[in-house]
ROKEDO-737313 format. One record per residue (C-alpha): residue number from 1; x, y, z. Coordinates in Angstrom, 2 decimals. Example, Ala and Ser with C-alpha at 12.3 -4.5 7.8 and 13.67 -1.06 7.14 Angstrom:
BEGIN
1, 12.30, -4.50, 7.80
2, 13.67, -1.06, 7.14
This chain:
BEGIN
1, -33.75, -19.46, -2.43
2, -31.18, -17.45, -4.06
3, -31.75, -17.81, -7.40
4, -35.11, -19.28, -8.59
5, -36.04, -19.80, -12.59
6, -39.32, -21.60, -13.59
7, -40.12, -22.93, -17.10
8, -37.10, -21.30, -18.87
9, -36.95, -21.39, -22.39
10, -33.92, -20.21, -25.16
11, -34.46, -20.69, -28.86
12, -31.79, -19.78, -31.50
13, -34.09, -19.56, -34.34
14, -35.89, -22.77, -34.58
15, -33.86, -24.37, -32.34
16, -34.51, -25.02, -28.73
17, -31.79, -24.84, -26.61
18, -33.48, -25.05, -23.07
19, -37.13, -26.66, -22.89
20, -38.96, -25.63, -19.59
21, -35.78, -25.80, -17.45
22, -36.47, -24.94, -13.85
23, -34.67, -25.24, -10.83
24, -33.28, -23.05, -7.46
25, -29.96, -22.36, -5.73
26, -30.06, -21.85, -1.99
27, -28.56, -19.08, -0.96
28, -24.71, -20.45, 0.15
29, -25.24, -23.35, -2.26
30, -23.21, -24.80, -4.52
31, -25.34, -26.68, -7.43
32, -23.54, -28.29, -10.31
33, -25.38, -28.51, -13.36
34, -23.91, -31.72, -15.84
35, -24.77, -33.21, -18.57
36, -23.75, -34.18, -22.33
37, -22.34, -31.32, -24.42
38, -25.43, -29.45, -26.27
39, -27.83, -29.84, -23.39
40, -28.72, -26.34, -22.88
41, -26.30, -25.71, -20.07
42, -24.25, -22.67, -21.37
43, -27.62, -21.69, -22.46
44, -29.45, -21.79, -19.00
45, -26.39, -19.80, -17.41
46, -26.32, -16.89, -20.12
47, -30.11, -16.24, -19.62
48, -30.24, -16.29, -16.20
49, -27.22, -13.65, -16.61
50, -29.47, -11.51, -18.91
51, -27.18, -12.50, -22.27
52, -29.60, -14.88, -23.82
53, -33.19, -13.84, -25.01
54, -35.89, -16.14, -22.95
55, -38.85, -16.97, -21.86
56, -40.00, -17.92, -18.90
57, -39.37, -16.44, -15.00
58, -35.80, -15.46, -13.17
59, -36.31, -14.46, -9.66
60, -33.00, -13.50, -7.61
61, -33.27, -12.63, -3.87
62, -36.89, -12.39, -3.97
63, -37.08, -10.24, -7.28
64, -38.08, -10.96, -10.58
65, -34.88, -10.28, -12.96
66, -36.18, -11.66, -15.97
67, -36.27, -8.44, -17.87
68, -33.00, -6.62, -16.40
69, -30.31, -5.86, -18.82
70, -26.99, -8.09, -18.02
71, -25.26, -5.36, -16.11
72, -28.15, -4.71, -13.72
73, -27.82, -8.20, -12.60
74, -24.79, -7.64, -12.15
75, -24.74, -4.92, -10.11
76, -27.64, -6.91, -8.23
77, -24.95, -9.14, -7.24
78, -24.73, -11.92, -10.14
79, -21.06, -12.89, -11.64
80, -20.21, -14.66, -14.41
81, -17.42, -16.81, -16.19
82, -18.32, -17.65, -18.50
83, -17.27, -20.58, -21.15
84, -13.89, -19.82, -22.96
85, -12.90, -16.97, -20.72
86, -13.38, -14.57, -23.36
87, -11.09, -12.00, -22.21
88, -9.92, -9.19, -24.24
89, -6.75, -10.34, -25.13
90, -4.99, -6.79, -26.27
91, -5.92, -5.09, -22.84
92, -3.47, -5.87, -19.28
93, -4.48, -7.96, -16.87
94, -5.19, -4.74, -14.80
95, -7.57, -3.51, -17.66
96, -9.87, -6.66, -17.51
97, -10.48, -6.58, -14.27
98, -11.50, -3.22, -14.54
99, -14.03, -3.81, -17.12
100, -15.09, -6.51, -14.51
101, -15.70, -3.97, -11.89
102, -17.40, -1.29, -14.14
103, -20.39, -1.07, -11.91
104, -18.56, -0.22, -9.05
105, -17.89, 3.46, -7.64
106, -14.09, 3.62, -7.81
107, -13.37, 2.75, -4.09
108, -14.87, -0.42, -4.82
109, -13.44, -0.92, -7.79
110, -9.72, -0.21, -5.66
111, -10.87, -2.88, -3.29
112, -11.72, -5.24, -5.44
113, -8.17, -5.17, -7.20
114, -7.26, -5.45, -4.03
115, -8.83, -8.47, -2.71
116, -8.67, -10.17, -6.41
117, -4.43, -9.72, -6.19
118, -4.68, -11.32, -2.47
119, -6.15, -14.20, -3.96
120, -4.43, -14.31, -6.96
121, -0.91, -13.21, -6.62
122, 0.26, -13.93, -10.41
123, -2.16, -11.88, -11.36
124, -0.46, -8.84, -9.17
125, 2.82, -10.20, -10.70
126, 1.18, -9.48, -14.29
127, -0.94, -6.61, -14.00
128, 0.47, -4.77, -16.79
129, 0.75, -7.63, -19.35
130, -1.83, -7.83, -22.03
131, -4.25, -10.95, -21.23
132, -3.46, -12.97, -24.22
133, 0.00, -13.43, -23.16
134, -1.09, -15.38, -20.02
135, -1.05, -18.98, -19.97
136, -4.41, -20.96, -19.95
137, -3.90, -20.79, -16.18
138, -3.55, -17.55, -15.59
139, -6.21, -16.49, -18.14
140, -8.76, -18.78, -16.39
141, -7.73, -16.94, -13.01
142, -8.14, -13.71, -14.78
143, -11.82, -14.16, -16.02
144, -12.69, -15.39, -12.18
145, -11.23, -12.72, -10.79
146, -12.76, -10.47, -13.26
147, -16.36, -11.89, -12.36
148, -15.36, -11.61, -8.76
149, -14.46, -7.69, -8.88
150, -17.92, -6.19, -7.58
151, -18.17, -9.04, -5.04
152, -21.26, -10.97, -6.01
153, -23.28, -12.95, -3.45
154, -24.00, -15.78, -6.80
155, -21.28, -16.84, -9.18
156, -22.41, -18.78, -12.23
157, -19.66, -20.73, -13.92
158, -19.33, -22.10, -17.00
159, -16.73, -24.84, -18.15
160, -13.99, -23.09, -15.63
161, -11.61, -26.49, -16.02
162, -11.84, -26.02, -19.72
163, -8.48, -26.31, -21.26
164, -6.29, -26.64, -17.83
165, -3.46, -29.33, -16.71
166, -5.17, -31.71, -13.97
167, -2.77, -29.40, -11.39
168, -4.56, -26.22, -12.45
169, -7.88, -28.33, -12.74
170, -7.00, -28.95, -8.62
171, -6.12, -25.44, -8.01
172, -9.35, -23.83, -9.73
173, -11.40, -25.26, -7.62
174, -9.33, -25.19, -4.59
175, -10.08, -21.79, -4.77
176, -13.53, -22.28, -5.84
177, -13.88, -24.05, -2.46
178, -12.35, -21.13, -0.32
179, -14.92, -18.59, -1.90
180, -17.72, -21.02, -1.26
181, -16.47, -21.33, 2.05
182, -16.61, -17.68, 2.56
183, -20.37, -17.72, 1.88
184, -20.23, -17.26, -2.14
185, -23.46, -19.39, -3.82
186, -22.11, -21.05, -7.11
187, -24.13, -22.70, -9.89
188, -21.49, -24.28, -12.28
189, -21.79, -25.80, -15.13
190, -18.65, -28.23, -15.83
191, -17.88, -30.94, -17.80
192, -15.50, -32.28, -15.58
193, -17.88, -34.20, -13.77
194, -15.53, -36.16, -11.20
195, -13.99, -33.23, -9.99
196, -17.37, -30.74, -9.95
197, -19.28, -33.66, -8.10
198, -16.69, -34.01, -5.91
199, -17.29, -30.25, -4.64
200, -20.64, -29.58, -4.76
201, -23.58, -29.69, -2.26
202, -26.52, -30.29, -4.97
203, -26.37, -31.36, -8.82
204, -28.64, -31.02, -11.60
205, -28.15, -33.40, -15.20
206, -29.67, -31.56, -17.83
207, -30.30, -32.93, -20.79
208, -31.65, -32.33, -24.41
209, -32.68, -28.77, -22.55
210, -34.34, -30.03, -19.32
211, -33.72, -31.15, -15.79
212, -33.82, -34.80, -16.03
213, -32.19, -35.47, -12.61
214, -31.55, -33.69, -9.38
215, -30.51, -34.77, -6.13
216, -27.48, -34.86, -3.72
217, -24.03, -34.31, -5.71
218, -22.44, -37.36, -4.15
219, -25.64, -39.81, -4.87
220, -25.55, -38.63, -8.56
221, -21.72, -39.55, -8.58
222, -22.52, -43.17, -7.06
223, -25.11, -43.72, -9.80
224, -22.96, -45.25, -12.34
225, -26.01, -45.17, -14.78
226, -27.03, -41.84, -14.41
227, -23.37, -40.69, -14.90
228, -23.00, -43.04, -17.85
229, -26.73, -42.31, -19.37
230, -26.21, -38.66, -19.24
231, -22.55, -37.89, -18.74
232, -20.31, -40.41, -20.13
């Protein structure tokens, strides 16, 4: 496996936002991870990224993570969008991709612009415009492309349909797809479940900060009552 985490637990004071969570990502996987809004999802995906304080273990390739600061797992080979895009609005579109690739020697860094441009060429057409200029598009293809700079082997995703026209919905993950295709492991949390279910191998419903369900993406998407239990 990939990624591996075993009883992992977030609290925000009192509150518990992920209850024992465990679960593992095959290496050239794609897992979705669904569920009802507050179930611990953004949660899960910011500790196993190193931006969330937790218990519990986080093993990637074989090693345990679980104390690494966020950019060490990133230069490990972990990516992230994460939820809102949260790019820094006043720098280019050149800039943030930068800061995306700033655990990368600077050849890499060149080659990553480069290979991030061949995939997205409106973001070659914009490279000097400040990111909060971009429309909600462009933006979302900005913060993938800035988690995609040092070439990580597992992208986590959160809520990367968030905000986007059905057409960009289609494109996102068209691209998703290609990368996937190309050997990339995802684990993606999404709301959209129709179109997420549609694209993954595996999928995971969390809820109320567990793992209630996993199985095959397309059996969870045929269960009418799981979707409507712990979906809507």
């Amino acid at each position: 496996m990939m990624l591996r985490v075993e009883t992992l637990e977030v609290r925000y004071g009192r509150a518990v936002a992920v209850a024992g969570a465990s679960l593992a990502v095959p290496a050239g996987g794609w897992v979705a991870l669904v569920g009802p809004n507050g179930a611990g999802k953004t949660s899960l995906l910011r500790a196993v990224m190193g931006l969330a304080r937790h218990r519990g273990r986080i093993w990637f390739d074989g090693a345990d993570i679980g104390a690494l600061p966020a950019w060490e797992r990133q230069r490990r080979g972990i990516g992230y969008v994460p939820e809102g895009r949260q790019l820094f609005a006043q720098m280019t579109v050149e800039e943030n991709l930068r800061v995306g690739g700033h655990v990368c020697p600077p050849r890499d860094v060149a080659a990553g612009l480069a290979r991030v441009y061949a995939m997205f060429p409106r973001l070659a057409e914009r490279r000097g415009q400040t990111a909060g200029t971009l429309s909600g598009g462009e933006q979302q293809m900005l913060a993938l492309g800035r988690a995609l700079m040092p070439a990580p082997r597992l992208l986590l995703i959160d809520e990367i349909s968030w905000g986007l026209m059905p057409i960009l919905v289609a494109r996102v993950f068209a691209h998703l797809a290609e990368l996937h295709a190309a050997g990339l492991t995802i684990l993606q949390a999404e709301q959209n479940t129709h179109e997420v279910l549609r694209h993954a191998g595996q999928a995971m419903v969390m809820a109320g900060g567990r793992i209630e369900i996993e199985g095959p993406a397309g059996e969870i998407a045929r269960d009418r009552r799981v979707v409507e239990t712990y979906v809507g």
